[in-house]
VEXVEX-508981 format. One record per residue (C-alpha): chain; residue number from 0; residue in three letters; y, z, x. Coordinates in Angstrom, 3 decimals. Layout:
PT  chaine  num  residu         Y         Z         X
PT       A  NUM     ALA         Y         Z         X
...
END
This chain:
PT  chaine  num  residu         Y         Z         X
PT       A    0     UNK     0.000     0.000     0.000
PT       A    1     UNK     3.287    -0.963     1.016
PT       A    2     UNK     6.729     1.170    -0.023
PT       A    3     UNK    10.141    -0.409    -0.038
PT       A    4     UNK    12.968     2.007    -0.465
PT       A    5     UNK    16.592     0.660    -0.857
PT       A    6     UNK    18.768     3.466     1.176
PT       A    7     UNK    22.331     1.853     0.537
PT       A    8     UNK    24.346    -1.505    -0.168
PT       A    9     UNK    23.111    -1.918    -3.821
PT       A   10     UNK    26.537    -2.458    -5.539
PT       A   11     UNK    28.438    -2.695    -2.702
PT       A   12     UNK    29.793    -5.692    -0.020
PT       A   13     UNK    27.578    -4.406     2.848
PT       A   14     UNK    26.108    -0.969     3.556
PT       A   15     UNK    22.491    -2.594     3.359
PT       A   16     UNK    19.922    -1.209     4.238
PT       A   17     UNK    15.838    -0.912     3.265
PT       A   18     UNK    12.927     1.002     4.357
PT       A   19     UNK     9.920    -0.881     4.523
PT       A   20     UNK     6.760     1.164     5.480
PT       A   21     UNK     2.629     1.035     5.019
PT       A   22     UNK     0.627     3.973     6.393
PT       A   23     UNK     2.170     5.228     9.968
PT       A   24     UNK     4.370     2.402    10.279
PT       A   25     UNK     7.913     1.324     9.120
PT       A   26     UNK    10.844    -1.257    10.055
PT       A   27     UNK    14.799    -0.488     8.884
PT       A   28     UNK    16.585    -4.010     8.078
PT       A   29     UNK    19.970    -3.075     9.131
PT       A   30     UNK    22.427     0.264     9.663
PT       A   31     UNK    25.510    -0.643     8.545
PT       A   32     UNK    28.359     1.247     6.534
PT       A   33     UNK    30.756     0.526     3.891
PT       A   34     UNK    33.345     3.469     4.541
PT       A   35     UNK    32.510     5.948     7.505
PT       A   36     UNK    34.517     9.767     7.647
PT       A   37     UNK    34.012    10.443    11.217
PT       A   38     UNK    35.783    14.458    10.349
PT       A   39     UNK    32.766    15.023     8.217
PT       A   40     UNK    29.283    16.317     8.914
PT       A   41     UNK    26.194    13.876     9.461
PT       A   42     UNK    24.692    15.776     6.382
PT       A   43     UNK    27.913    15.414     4.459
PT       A   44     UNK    27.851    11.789     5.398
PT       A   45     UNK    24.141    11.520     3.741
PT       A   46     UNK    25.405    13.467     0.851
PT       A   47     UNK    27.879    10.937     0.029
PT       A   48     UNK    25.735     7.958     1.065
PT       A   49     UNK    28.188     6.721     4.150
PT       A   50     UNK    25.100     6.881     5.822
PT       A   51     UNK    21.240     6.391     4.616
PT       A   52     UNK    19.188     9.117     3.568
PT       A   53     UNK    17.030     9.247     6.929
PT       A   54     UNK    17.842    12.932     8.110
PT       A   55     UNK    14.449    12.336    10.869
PT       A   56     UNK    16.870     9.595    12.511
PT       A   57     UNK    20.028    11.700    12.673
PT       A   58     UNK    18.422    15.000    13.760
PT       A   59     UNK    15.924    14.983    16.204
PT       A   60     UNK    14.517    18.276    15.919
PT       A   61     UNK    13.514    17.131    12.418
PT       A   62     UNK    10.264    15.881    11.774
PT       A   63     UNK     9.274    11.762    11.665
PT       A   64     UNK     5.704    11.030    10.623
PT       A   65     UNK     6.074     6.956    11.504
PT       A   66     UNK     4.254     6.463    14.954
PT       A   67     UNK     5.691     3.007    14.940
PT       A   68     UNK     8.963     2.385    13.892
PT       A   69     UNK    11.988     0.527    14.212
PT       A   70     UNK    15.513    -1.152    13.120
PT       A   71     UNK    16.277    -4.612    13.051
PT       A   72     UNK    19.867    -6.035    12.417
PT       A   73     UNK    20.830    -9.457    10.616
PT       A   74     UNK    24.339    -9.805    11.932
PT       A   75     UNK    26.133    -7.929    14.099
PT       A   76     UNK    28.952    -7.146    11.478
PT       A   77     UNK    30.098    -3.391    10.586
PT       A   78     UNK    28.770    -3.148     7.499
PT       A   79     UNK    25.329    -4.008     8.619
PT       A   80     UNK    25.303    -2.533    12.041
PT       A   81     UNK    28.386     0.791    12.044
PT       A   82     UNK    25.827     3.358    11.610
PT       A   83     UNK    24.014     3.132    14.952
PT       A   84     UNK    26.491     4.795    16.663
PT       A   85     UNK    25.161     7.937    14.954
PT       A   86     UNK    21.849     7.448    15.721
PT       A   87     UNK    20.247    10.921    17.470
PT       A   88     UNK    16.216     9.874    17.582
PT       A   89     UNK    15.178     6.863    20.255
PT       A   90     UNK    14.642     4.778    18.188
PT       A   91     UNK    13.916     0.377    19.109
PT       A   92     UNK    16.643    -1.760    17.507
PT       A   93     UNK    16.016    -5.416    17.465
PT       A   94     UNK    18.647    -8.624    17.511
PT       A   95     UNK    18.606   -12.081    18.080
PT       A   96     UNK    19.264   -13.436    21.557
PT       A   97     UNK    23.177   -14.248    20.928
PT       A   98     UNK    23.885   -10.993    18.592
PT       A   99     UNK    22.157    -8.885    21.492
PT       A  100     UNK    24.439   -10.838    23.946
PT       A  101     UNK    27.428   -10.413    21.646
PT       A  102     UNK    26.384    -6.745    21.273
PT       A  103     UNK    26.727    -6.025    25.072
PT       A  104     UNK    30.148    -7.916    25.718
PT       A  105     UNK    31.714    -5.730    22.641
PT       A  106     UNK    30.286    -2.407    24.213
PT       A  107     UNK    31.562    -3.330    27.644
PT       A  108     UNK    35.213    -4.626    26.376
PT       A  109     UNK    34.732    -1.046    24.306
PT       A  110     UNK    34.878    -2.529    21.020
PT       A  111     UNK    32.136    -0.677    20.137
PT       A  112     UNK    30.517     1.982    20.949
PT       A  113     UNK    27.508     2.583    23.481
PT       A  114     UNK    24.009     2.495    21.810
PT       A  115     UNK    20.702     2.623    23.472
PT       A  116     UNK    17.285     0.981    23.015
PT       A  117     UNK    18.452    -2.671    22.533
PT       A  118     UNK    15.896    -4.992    22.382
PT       A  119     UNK    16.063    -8.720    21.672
PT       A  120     UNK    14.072   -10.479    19.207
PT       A  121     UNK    13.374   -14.262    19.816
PT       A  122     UNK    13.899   -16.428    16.749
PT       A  123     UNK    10.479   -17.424    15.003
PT       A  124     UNK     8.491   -15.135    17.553
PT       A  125     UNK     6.356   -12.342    15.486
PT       A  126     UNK     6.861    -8.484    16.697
PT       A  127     UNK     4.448    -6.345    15.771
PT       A  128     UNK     5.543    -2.424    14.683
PT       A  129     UNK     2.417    -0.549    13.824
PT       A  130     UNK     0.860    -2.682    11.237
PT       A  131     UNK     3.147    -4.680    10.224
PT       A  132     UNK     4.819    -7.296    11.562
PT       A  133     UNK     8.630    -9.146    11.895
PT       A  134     UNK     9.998   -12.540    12.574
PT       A  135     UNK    13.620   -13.139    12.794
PT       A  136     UNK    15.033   -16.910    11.549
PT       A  137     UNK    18.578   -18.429    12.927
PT       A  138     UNK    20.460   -18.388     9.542
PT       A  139     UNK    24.239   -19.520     9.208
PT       A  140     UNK    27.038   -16.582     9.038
PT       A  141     UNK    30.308   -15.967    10.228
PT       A  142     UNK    29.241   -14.507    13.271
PT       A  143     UNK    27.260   -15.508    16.233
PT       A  144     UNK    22.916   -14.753    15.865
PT       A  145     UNK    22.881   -14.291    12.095
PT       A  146     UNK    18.900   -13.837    11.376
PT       A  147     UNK    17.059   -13.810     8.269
PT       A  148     UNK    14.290   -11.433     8.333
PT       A  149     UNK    10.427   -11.542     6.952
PT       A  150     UNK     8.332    -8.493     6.968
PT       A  151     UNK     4.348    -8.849     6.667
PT       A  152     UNK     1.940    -6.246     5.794
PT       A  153     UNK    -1.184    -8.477     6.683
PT       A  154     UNK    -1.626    -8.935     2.655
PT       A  155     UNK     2.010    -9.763     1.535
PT       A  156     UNK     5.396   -10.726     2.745
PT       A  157     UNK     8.750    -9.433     2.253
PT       A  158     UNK    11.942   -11.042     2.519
PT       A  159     UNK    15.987   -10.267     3.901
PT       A  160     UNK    18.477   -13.003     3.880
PT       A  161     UNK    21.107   -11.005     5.613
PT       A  162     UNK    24.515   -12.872     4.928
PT       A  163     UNK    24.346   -16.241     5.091
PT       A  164     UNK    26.187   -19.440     3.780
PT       A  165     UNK    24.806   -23.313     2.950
PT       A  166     UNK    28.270   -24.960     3.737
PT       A  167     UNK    29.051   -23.362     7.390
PT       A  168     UNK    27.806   -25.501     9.991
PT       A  169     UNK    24.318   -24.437    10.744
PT       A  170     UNK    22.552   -25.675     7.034
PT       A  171     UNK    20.366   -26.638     8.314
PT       A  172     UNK    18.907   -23.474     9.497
PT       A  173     UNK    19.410   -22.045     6.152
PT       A  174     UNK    17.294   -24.313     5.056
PT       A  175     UNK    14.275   -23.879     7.398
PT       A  176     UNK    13.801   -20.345     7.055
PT       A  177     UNK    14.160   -21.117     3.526
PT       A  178     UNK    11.704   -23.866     3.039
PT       A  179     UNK     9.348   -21.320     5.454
PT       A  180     UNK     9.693   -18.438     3.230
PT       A  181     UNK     8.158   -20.382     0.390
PT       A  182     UNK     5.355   -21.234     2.370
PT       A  183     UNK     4.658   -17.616     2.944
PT       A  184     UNK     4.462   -16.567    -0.855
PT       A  185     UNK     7.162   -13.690    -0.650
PT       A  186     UNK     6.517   -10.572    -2.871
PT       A  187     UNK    10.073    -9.601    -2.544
PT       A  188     UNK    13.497   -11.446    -1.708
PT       A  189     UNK    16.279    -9.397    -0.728
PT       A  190     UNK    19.486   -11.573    -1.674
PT       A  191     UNK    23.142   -10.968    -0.612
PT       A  192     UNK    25.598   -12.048    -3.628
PT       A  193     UNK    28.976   -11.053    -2.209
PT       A  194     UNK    30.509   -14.249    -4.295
PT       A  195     UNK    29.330   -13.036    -7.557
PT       A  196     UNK    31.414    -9.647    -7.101
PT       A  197     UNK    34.498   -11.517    -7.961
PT       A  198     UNK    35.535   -13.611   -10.730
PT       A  199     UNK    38.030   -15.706    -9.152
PT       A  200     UNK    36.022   -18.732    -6.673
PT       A  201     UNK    38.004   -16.125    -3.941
PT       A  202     UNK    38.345   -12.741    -3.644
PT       A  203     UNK    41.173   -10.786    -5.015
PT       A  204     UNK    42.825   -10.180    -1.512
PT       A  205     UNK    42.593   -13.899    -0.928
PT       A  206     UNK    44.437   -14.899    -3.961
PT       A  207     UNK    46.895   -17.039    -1.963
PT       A  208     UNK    44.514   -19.326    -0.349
PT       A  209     UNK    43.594   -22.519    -2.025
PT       A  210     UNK    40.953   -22.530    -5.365
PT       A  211     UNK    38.796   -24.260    -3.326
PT       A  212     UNK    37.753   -21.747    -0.216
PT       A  213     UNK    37.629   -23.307     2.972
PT       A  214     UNK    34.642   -24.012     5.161
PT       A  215     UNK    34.979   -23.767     8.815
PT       A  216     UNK    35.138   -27.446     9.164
PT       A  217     UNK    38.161   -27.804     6.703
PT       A  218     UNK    40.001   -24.443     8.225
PT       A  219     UNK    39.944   -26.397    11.634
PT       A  220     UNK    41.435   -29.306    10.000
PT       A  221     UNK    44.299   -26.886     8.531
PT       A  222     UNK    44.530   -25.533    12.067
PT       A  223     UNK    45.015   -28.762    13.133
PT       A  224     UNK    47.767   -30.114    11.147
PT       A  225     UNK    49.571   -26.885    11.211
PT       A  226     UNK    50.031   -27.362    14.927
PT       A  227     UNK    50.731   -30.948    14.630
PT       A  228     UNK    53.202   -30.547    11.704
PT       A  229     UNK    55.098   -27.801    12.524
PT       A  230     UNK    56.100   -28.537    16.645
PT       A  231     UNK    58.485   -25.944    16.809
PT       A  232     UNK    56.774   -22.823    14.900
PT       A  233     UNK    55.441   -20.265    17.030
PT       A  234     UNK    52.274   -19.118    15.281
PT       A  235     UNK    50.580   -16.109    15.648
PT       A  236     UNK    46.687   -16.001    15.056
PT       A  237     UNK    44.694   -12.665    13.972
PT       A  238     UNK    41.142   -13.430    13.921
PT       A  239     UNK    37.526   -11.636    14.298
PT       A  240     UNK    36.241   -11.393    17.900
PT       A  241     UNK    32.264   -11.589    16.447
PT       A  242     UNK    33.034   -15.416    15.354
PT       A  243     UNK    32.606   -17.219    18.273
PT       A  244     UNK    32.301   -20.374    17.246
PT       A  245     UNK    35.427   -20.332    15.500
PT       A  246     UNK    37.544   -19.065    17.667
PT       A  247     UNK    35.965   -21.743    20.197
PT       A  248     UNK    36.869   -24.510    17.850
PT       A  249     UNK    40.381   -23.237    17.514
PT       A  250     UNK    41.253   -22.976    21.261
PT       A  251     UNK    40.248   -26.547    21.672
PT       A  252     UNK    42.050   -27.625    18.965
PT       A  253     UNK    45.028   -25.682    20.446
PT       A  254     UNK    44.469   -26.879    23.982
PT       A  255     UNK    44.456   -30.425    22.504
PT       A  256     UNK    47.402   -30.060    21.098
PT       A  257     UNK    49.358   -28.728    24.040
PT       A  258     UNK    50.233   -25.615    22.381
PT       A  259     UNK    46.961   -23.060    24.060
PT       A  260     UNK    46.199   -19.764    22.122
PT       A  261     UNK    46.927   -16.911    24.282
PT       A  262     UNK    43.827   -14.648    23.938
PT       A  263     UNK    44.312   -10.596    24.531
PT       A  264     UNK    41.917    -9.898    27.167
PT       A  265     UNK    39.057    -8.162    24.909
PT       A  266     UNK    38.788   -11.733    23.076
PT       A  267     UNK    38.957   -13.629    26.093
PT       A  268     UNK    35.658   -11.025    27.835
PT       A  269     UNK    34.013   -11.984    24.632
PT       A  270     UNK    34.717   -16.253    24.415
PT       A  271     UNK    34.088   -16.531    28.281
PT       A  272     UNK    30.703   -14.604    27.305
PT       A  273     UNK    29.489   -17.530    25.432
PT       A  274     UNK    31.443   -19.990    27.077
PT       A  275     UNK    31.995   -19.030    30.435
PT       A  276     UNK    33.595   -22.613    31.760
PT       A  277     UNK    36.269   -22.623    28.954
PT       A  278     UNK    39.476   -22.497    30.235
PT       A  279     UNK    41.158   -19.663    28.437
PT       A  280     UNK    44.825   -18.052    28.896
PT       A  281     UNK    44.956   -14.931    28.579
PT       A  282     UNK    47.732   -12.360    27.611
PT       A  283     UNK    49.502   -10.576    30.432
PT       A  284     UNK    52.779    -9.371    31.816
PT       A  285     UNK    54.601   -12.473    31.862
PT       A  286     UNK    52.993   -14.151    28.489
PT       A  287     UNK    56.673   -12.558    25.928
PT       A  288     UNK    58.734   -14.367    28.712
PT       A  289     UNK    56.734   -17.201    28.429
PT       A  290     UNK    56.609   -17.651    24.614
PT       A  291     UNK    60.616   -16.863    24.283
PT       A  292     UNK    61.319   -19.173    26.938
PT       A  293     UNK    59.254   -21.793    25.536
PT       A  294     UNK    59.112   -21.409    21.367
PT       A  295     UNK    56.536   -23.209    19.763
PT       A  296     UNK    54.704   -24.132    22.803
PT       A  297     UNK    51.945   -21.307    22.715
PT       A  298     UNK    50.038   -19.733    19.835
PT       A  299     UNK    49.545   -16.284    20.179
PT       A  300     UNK    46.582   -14.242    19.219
PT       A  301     UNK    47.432   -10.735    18.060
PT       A  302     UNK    45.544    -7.867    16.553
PT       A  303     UNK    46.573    -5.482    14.221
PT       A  304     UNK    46.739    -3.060    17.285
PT       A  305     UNK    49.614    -4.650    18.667
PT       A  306     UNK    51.918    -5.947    16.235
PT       A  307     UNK    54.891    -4.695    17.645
PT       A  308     UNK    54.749    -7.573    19.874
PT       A  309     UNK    55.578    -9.970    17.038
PT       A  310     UNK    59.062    -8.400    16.726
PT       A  311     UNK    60.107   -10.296    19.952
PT       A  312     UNK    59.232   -13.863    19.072
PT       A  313     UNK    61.071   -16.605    18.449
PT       A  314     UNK    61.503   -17.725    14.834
PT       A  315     UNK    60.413   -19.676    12.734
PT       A  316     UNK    57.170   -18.006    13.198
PT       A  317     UNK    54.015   -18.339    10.930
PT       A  318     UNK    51.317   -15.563    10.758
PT       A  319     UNK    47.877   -16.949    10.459
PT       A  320     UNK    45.647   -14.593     8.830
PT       A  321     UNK    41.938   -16.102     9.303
PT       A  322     UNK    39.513   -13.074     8.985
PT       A  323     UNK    40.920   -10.702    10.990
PT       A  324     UNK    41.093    -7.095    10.279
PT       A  325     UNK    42.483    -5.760     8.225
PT       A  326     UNK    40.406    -7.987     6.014
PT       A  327     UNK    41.908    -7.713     2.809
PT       A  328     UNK    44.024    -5.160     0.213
PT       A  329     UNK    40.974    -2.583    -0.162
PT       A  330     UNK    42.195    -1.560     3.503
PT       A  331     UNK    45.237     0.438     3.470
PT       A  332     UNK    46.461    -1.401     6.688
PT       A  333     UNK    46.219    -4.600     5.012
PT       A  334     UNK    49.513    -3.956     2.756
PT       A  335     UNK    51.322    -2.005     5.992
PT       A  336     UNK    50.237    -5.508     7.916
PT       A  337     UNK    52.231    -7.305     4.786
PT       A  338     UNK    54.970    -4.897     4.487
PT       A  339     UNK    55.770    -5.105     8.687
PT       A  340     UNK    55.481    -9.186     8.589
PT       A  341     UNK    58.063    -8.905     5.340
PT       A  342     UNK    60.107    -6.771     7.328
PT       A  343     UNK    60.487    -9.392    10.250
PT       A  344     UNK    61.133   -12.479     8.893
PT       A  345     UNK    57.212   -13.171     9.160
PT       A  346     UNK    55.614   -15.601     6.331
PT       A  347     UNK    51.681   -14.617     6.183
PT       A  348     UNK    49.391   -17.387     5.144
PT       A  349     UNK    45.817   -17.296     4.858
PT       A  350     UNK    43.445   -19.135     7.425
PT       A  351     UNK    40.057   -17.770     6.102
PT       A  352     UNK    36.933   -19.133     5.524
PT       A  353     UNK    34.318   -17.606     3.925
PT       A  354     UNK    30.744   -16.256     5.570
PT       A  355     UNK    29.075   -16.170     2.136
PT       A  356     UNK    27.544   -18.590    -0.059
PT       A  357     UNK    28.566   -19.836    -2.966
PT       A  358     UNK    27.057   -18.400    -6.313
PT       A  359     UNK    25.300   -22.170    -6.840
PT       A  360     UNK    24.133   -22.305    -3.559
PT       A  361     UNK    22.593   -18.375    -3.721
PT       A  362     UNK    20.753   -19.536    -6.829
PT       A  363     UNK    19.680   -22.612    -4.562
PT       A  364     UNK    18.319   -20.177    -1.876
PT       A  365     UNK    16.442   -18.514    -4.432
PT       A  366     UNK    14.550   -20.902    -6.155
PT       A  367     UNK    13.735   -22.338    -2.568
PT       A  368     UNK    12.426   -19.474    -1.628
PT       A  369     UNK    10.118   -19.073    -5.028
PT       A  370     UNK     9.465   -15.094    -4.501
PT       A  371     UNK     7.501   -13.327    -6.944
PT       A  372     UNK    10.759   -11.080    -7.102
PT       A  373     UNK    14.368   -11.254    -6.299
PT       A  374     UNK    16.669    -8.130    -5.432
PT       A  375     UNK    20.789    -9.314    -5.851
PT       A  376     UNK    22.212    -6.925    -3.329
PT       A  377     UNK    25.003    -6.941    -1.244
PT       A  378     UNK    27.653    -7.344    -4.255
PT       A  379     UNK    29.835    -5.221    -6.724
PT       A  380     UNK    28.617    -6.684    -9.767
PT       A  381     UNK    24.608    -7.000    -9.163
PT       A  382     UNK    24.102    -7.863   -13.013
PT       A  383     UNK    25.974   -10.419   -12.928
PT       A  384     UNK    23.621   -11.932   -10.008
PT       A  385     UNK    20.857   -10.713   -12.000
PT       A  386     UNK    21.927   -12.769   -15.309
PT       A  387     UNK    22.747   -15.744   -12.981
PT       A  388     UNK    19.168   -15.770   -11.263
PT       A  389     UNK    17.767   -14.820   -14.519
PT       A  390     UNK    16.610   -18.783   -14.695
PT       A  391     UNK    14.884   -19.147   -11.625
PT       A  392     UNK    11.060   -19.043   -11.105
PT       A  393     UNK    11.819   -14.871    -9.997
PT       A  394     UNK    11.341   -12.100   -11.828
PT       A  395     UNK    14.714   -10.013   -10.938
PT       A  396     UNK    14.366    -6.605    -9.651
PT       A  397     UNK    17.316    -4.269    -9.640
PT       A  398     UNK    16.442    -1.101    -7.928
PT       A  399     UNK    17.980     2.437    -7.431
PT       A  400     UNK    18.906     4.173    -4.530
PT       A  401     UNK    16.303     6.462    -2.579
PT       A  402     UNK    13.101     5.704    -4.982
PT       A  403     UNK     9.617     4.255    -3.807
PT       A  404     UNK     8.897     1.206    -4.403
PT       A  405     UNK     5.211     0.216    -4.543
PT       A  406     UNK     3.628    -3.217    -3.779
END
């Protein structure tokens, strides 16, 4: 007999996280949080579900009846990762070649903090944990080694999509693990549905960027003509450090255009990680000279860390908001960030592109993957995922927090 229990993330954007054990032996897909209170108590923090009810992994002196165990990550995003800082039991933790890469340049640049008992986890290469056993799938996110995951207990298989998109630029790896998933009869298929938690085609914070949400191939584009349009604008660029690829994409595009992004060192550690003969310029002493001297001939990459630097550029200047943190108006920074650019003369204008499927395209994943059930997860509305899937060849499951499942 196999148990699944579902510890957090079930009517939430991230937080995911499920236990799925047989006899001695159990694997964790993901350890990520959805808010965090560092001032309270680890139990307090499993009281109030910021992190999973697994009081063996958090106290050591507790006891842990799995002889083989261990926690594998999808993406190496906050909400599916945050909570292994708190880790107190040695416990393996698995990722994809480029996530554990990513992983190691963060920790060094200290964008996150130090965790031990990293292991990698080739793509489409079986690990064995006690009896059961785990193969990781290159899936399409916005973030460099997204995996889906597929646990088998030698009788049955069961299924994690982690996030994952059909019109990024890796489809076609959506698709494989998809089309391999059906071949593999899946009991249960653990589906993200962040798209169906709003009712807009973009979420609320979003509401200025066009009906139609860009892809990463159109956001370029924008990119692009924004820099080919607008000559004299000096723009300044806030964007996530875990998406490679697109910040790749935009510093050519910039270095085509004669205008290079100046990257704050951190970013720069991180790029030259997975592109270590890219010419990048980086942001130093001499780089405020350099942009008043010269207006409109850099853009300038800026966190939310330092945005007292943007009160010394030249105007007109354009902020370009493309998934940076904050990420959007449930984080209180997110209306300072608006209320500071206001302040200085700063228009903000979207640059996003979402990491998430559409809702057709989630409904597409799941009747590729033809499971005998389907769990809508990773959303605030789950119903509404459940009424939308109610069509497909899946019986929908919509569990609760903390109980047993039994397969």
């Amino acid at each position: 007999m196999t148990t699944l229990r579902f510890l957090n993330g079930l009517d939430t954007i991230g937080g995911n996280i499920v236990e799925i054990a047989q006899g001695d032996s159990r694997v964790i897909m993901d350890f990520g949080v959805t808010t965090i209170d560092p001032q309270l108590s680890i139990d307090n923090m499993i009281a109030q579900h910021q992190l999973p009810h697994l009081p063996e992994l958090f106290h050591p002196e507790l006891p842990d009846k799995f002889q083989h165990e261990a926690i594998f990550i999808s993406h190496l995003h906050i909400d599916h990762m945050e909570a292994l800082q708190y880790l107190q039991r040695d416990i393996p933790i698995y990722l994809s070649p480029d996530a554990y890469q990513l992983y190691q340049v963060l920790i060094a640049q200290h964008m996150e903090a130090p965790v031990a008992n990293l292991h990698i986890l080739p793509y489409e290469q079986p690990l064995t944990v006690g009896s059961l056993q785990v193969t990781g799938f290159a899936s399409d996110h916005d973030t460099v080694g997204a995996m889906a995951l597929l646990v088998d207990d030698g009788r049955q298989c069961f299924a994690h999509s982690g996030d994952v998109r059909l019109n990024g630029p890796h489809a076609d790896r959506v698709l494989n693990w998809s089309r391999v998933l059906k071949t593999r009869r899946v009991k249960v298929f653990m589906l993200e549905g962040t798209t169906f938690s709003f009712s807009a085609p973009v979420p609320v914070e979003d509401a200025d960027q066009p009906a139609t949400p860009l892809t990463e191939a159109t956001l370029a584009a924008k990119f692009q003509d924004l820099l080919h349009d607008q000559p004299a604008t000096q723009f300044i660029l806030n964007v996530y450090p875990r998406n490679v690829e697109r910040l790749l994409a935009l510093d050519k595009i910039a270095r085509q255009a004669d205008r290079p992004i100046i990257w704050e060192p951190e970013f720069a550690a991180v790029l030259h990680a997975f592109a270590p003969d890219t010419p990048l310029t980086t942001f130093g002493p001499d780089t405020m000279a350099a942009i008043q001297a010269n207006p409109g001939r850099f853009v300038l990459q800026n966190s939310y860390a330092h945005l007292a630097r943007l009160t010394a550029l030249p105007r007109p200047a354009v902020y370009l908001h493309s998934n940076g943190e904050p990420l959007g108006d449930y984080d209180p920074r997110f209306a300072q960030l608006k209320d500071f650019l206001a302040a200085a003369d700063i228009p903000f204008t979207f640059l996003s592109a979402t990491g998430h499927a559409q809702r057709a395209d989630l409904i597409t994943l799941a009747e590729r993957v033809h499971a005998m059930y389907v769990v809508p997860w990773h959303t605030f509305k789950p119903q509404a995922m459940a009424d939308a899937l109610a069509p497909t060849y899946s019986d929908v499951l919509l569990p609760e927090r903390d109980l047993y499942y039994e397969f």
